[in-house]
C-alpha positions in Angstrom: 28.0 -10.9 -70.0 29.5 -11.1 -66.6 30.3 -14.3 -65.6 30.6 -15.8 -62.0 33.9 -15.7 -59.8 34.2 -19.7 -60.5 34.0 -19.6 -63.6 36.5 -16.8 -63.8 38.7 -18.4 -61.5 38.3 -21.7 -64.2 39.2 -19.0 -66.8 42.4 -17.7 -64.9 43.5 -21.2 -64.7 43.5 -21.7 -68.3 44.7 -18.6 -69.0 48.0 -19.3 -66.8 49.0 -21.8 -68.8 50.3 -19.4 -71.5 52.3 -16.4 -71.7 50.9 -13.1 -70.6 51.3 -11.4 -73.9 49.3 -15.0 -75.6 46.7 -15.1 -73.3 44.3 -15.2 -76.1 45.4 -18.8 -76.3 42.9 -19.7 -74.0 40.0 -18.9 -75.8 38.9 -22.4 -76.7 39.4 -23.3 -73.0 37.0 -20.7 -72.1 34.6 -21.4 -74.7 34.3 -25.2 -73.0 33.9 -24.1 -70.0 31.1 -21.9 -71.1 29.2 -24.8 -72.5 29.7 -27.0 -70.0 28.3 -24.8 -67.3 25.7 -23.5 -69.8 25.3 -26.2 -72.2 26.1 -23.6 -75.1 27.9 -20.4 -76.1 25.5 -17.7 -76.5 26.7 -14.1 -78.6 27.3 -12.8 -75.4 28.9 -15.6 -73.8 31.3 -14.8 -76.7 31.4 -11.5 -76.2 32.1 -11.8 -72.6 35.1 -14.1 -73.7 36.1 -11.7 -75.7 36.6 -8.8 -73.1 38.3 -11.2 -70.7 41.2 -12.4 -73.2 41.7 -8.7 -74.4 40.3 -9.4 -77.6 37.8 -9.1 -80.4 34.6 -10.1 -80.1 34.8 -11.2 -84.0 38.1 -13.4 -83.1 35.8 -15.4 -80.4 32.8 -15.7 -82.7 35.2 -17.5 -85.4 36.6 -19.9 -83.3 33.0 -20.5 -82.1 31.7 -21.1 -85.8 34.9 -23.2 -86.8 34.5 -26.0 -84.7 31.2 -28.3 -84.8 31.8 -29.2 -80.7 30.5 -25.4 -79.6 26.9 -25.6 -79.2 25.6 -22.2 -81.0 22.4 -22.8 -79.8 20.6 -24.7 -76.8 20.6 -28.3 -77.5 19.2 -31.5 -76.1 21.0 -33.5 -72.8 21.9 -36.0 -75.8 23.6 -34.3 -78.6 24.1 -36.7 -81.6 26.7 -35.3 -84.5 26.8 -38.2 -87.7 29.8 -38.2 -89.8 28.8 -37.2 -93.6 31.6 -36.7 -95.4 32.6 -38.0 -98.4 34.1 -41.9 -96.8 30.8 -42.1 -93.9 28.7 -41.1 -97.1 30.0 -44.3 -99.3 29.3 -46.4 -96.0 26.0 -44.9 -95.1 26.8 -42.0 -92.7 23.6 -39.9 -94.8 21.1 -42.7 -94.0 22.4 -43.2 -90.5 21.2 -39.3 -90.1 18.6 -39.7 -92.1 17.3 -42.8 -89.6 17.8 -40.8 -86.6 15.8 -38.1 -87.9 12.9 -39.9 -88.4 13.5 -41.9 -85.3 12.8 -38.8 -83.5 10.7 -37.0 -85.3 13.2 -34.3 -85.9 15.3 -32.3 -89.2 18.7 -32.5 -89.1 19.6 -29.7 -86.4 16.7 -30.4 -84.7 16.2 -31.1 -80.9 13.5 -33.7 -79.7 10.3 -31.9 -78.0 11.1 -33.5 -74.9 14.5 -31.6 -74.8 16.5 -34.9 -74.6 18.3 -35.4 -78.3 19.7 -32.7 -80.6 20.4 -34.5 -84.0 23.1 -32.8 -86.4 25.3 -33.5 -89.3 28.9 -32.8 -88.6 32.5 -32.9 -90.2 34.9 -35.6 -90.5 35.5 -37.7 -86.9 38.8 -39.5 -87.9 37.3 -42.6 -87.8 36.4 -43.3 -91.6 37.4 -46.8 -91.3 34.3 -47.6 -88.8 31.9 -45.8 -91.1 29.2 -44.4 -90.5 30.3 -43.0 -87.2 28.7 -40.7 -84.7 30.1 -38.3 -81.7 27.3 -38.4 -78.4 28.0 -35.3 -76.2 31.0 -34.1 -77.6 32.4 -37.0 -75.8 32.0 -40.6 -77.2 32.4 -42.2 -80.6 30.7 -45.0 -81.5 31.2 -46.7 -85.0 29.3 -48.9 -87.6 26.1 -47.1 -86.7 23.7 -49.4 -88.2 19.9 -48.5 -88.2 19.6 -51.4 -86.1 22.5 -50.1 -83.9 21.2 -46.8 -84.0 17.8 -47.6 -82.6 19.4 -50.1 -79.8 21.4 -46.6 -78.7 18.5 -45.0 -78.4 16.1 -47.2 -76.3 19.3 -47.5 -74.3 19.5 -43.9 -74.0 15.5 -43.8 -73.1 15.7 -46.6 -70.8 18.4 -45.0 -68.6 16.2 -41.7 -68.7 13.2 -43.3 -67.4 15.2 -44.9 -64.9 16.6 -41.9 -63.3 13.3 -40.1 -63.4 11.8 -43.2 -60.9 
């Protein structure tokens, strides 16, 4: 994959910030910038990585697979990861996914037909204490995700989308 001079030049930036011989460092810079112009890493994304850190393509594809924040696949404009380890579990992190789901018609993993929510299970968030807790976009947590709470989020969600599409 050949990627644009920006994103290169974003690449070279990260890249600077280490040691010539440890430029490999970088790769999970490079993989964010990836998704966020692309809105996820594809194989040859990764490969394309690989080839501009100097190293294999294998080596990309397991930092890619290790952490739940690099989209593997296209996903919705709203991607919705709920906590279900062990402490979410004991405070309802399952049925919080579980409502979701069926909220919007979707499996766990699954994006809405409309393109606008991904729904996926993910690993601990650090937060166990605000069980069952959920990460939106990567970005924001939000905690004691109720069904009630849940379903607020989403007409939220759907009420800003209509909104912007007026």
């Amino acid at each position: 994959m050949s990627f644009s001079e920006s994103t290169k030049a974003r690449f070279a930036k990260e890249v600077a910030k280490y040691p010539p011989e440890q430029k490999q460092s970088a790769v999970m810079a490079c993989l964010a910038i990836v998704q966020q112009e692309q809105g996820w890493v594809s194989a040859d994304a990764e490969a394309g990585i690989a080839e501009y850190l100097g190293m294999p393509a294998i080596a990309v594809r397991e930092v890619t697979t290790f952490y739940n924040m690099y989209n593997q696949q296209p996903v919705g404009k709203y991607k919705l990861n709920v906590c279900t380890n062990l402490p979410c579990q004991l405070r309802a992190g399952q049925d919080a996914l579980e409502h979701l789901c069926r909220a919007l018609g979707v499996e766990d993993g699954g994006t809405t037909a409309d393109g606008l929510f991904t729904v996926a299970k993910c690993e601990c968030l650090g937060a166990c204490a605000d069980a069952p807790v959920m990460l939106v976009n990567d970005r924001q947590m939000l905690s004691y995700m109720s069904p009630a709470k849940l379903d607020e989020m989403l007409a939220m969600i759907r009420a800003d989308e209509a909104g912007k599409a007026a």
